[in-house]
N, C-alpha and C positions, 0 to 999 in steps of 0.2 A: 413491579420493577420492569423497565424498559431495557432493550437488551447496549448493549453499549455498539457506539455505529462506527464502520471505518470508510476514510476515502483514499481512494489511489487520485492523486493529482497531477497530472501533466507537466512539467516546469520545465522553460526551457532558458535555463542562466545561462553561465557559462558552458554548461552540456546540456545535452535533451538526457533529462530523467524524470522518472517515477518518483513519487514521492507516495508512498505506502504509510495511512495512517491507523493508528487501531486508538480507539477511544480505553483508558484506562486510568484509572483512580481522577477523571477530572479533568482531564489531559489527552492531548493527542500525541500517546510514544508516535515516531518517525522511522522511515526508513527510506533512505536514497538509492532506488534502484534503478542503474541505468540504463540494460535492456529493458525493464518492463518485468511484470509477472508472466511466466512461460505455464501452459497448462499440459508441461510432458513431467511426469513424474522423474523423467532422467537426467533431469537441465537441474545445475545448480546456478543460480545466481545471485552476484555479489549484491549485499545488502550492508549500504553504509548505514551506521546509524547518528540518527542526527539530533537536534535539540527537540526539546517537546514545544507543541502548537497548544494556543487555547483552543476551545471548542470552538470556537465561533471561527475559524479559520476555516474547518471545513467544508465551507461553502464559498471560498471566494473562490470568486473568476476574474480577471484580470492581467494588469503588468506593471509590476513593480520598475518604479524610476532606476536610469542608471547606477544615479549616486547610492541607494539604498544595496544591505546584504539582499543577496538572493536575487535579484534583480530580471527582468523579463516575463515573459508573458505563462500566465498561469491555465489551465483549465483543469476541471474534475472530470476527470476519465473515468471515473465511477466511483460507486455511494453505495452504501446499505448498513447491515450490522452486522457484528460477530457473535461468535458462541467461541469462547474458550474449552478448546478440549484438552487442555495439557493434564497428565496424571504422574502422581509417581506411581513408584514401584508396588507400591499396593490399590493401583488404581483410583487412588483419593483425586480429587480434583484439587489443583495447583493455583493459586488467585493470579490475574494475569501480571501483576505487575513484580509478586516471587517469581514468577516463571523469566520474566526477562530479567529481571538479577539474575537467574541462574542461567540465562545464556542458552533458552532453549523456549519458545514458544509454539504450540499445534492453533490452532484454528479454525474456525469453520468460516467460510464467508457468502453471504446472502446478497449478495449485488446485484445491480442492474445487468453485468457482464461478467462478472468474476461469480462462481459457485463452487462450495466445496472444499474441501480440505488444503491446507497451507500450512510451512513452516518457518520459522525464525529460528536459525539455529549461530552459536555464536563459534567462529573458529579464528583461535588469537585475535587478533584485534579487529577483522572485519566479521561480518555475518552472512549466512547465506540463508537466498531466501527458495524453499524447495517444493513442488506442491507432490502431494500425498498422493500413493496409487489410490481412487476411488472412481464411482460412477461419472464425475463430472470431466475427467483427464483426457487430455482430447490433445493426445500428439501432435497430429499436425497441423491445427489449428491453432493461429498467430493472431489472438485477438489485438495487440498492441498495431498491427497490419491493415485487419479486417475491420477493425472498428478503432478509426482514428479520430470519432467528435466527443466532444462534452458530452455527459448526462443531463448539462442542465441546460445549456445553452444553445446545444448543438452545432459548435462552433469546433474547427481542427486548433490546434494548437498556431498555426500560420495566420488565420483568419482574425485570433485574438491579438497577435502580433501587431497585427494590419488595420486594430480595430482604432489603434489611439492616435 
């Protein structure tokens, strides 16, 4: 069994957001985050959540026509796979997609620029997206800053704008 993959996508519609995806039952759950993933365990950030993606979605790069939802220029800010760690109370492992019904997801993620522990946590109607004290937590380093091109293109988000 291969492990299930996630991409964080660059999008920039109406705002510049993240788009956080985690591969689950089939499906890419979503998440609309519009600073970006922070790697300071003390930042929480708002995580909208959005409609599910098929698979095959996360690999585009491009920009979606005016007329179309979602509209403007796409790129994958990174790629790789997850490991679900959510547990309950007696440390059983959680399937990922019970874990996002219940409004609380842990994660592991293995990316080209993201490593390490993450969370989906759900409060009222938005969610936040929080990363876990561990080895990989790097205060004050702003990868959304430091490393502003595709994984696969290595294009900025402006460049893919500029491309059509």
């Amino acid at each position: 069994m291969t492990s299930p993959i996630f991409v964080v996508q660059l999008h920039d519609a109406r705002r510049l957001h993240y788009d956080v995806r985690l591969e689950v039952d089939g499906v890419l759950k979503s998440w609309a985050v519009p600073r970006g993933p922070s790697l300071d365990p003390t930042v929480k950030r708002l995580a909208v959540f959005t409609t599910d993606h098929e698979l095959e979605y996360a690999g585009f790069e491009g920009v979606h026509p005016d007329s179309q939802y979602g509209s403007g220029a796409v790129i994958v800010w990174d790629a790789g796979v997850f490991t679900n760690l959510t547990r309950d109370k007696q440390h059983k492992p959680i399937p990922a997609a019970e874990a996002i019904e219940n409004g609380h997801i842990k994660f592991r993620l293995h990316g080209i620029k993201l490593n390490g522990a993450w969370a989906f946590s759900k409060t009222g109607e938005d969610w936040l997206m929080v990363k876990v004290r561990d080895a990989e937590a790097a205060p004050d380093l702003d990868l959304t800053v430091s490393e502003p091109r595709s994984v696969l293109s290595g294009l900025t988000i402006e460049e893919m704008a500029a491309s059509v």
